[in-house]
C-alpha positions in Angstrom: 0.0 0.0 0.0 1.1 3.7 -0.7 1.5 6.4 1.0 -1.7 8.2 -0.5 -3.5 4.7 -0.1 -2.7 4.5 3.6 -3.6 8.8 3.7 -6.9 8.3 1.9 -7.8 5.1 4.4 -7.2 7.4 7.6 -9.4 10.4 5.6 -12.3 8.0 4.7 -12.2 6.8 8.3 -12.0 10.3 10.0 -15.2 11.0 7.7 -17.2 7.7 8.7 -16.4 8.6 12.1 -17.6 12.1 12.1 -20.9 10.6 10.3 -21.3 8.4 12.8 -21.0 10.4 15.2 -23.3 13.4 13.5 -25.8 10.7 12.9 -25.9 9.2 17.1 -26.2 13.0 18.0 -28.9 13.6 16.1 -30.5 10.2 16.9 -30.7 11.4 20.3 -31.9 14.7 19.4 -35.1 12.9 18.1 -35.0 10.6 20.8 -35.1 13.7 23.8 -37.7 15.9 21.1 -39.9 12.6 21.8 -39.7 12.2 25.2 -40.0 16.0 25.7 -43.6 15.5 23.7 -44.7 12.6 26.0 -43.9 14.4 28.8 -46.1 17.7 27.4 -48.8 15.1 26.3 -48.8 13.5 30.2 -48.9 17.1 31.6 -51.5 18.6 29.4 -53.4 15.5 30.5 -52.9 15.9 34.4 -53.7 19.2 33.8 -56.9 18.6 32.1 -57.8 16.3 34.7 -57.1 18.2 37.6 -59.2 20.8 36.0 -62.5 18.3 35.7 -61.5 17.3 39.2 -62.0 20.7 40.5 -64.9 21.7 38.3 -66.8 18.3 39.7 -65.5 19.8 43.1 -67.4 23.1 42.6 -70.5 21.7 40.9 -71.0 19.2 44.1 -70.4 21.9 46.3 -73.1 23.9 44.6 -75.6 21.2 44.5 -75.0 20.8 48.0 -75.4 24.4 48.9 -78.7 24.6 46.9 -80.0 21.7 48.5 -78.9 23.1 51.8 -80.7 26.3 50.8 -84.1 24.2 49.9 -84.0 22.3 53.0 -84.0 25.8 55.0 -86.8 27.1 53.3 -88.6 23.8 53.4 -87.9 24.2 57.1 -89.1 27.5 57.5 -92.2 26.6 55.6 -93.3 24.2 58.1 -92.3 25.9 61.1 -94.6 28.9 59.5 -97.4 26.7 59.4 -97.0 25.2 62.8 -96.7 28.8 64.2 -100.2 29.5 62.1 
């Protein structure tokens, strides 16, 4: 083998290698962009729920009141008419 030969061999190899290594980097720059999505997609969906969580909190809470409300009046009703 020549000189050039055995020049060109080391060239081609430095190239492969920087390939190589160009093509893992970006490999894991999909990889991370992925994971970065699932973990937006799992907090959007917390999120969401937590938000029907508290809106089922607030309309129980409501109904409750209102029933509360009712009964009172109910109550006072009655104790109207036994006064009568």
């Amino acid at each position: 083998m020549s000189m050039n030969e055995g020049l060109l061999l080391i060239a081609v190899g430095v190239v492969v290698a920087v390939l190589l290594r160009f093509l893992a980097a970006r490999r894991s720059a999909v990889k991370q962009e992925g994971r970065e999505a699932l973990d937006q997609r799992v907090a959007d969906e917390a999120e969401r729920q937590a938000a029907e969580a508290a809106a089922r909190r607030e309309a129980e809470r409501q109904a409750a009141e209102a029933a509360a409300r009712r009964e009172a009046e109910r109550q006072a009703a009655e104790d109207r008419k036994s006064v009568v």
